[in-house]
C-alpha positions as CSV (number, residue, x, y, z in Angstrom):
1,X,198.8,124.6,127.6
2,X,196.3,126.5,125.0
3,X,193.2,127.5,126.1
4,X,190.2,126.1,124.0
5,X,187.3,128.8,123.8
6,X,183.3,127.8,122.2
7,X,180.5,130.0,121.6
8,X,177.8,129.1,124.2
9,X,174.0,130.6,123.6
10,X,172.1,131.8,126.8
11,X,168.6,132.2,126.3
12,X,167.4,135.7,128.2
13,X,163.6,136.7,128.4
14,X,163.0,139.1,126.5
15,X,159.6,139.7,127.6
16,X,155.8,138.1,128.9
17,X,152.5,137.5,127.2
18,X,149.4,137.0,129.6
19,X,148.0,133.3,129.0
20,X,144.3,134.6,129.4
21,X,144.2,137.9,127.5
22,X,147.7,138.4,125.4
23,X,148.8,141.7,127.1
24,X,152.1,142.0,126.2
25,X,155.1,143.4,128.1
26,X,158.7,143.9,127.8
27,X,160.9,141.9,130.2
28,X,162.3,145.2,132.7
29,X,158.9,147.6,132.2
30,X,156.5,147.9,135.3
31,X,153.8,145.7,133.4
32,X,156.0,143.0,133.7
33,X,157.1,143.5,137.1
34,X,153.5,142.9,138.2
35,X,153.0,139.6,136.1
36,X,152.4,136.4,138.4
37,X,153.6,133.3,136.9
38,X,152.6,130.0,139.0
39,X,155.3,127.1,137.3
40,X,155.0,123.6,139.7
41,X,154.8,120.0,139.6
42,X,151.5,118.8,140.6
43,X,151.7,116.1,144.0
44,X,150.7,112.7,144.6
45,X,146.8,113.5,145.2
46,X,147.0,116.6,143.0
47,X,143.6,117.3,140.7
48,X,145.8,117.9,137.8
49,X,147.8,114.4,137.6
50,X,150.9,113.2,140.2
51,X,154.2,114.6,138.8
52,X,152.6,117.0,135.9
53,X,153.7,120.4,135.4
54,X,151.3,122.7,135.8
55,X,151.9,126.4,134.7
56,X,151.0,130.1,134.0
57,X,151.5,134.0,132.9
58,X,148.6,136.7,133.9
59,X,148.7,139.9,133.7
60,X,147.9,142.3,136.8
61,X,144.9,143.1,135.3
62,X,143.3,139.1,134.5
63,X,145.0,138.6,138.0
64,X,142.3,141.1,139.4
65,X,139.5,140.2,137.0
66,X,139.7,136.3,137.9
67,X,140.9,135.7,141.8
68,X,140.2,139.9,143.0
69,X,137.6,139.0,145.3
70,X,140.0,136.6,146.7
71,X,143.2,138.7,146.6
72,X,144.2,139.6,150.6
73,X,145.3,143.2,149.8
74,X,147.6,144.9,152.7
75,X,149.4,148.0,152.2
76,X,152.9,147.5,152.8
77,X,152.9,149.5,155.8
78,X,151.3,147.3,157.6
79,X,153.6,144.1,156.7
């Protein structure tokens, strides 16, 4: 028996753009290492809607500027 081949297309990121500010960065740089993107499905008594997706990119630096007084910073010597 023969075997059959097809071409198959696998989409790869090629690289991010911040939601809030459009900072751009290439997929493998260090910007985009530090890039936090939040992608879930909201819950039954979830503020945005039961079983809506709810999703974002930010930067490091919108990251800081929004949620830094928040942000629990540890240096990794101590974790």
């Amino acid at each position: 028996m023969m075997k059959k081949f097809r071409e198959k297309v696998v989409p790869e990121i090629s690289g991010y753009v911040c939601d809030r500010c459009g900072r751009e960065a290439e997929a493998h740089d260090g910007e985009a290492e530090e890039l936090l993107s939040i992608d879930r499905v909201g819950g039954y008594c979830s503020i945005f809607g039961d079983g809506n997706r709810i999703s974002v990119d930010i930067c490091q630096h919108c990251l800081k500027d929004v949620l830094g007084e928040w942000l629990r910073i540890v240096p990794l010597r101590f974790l």
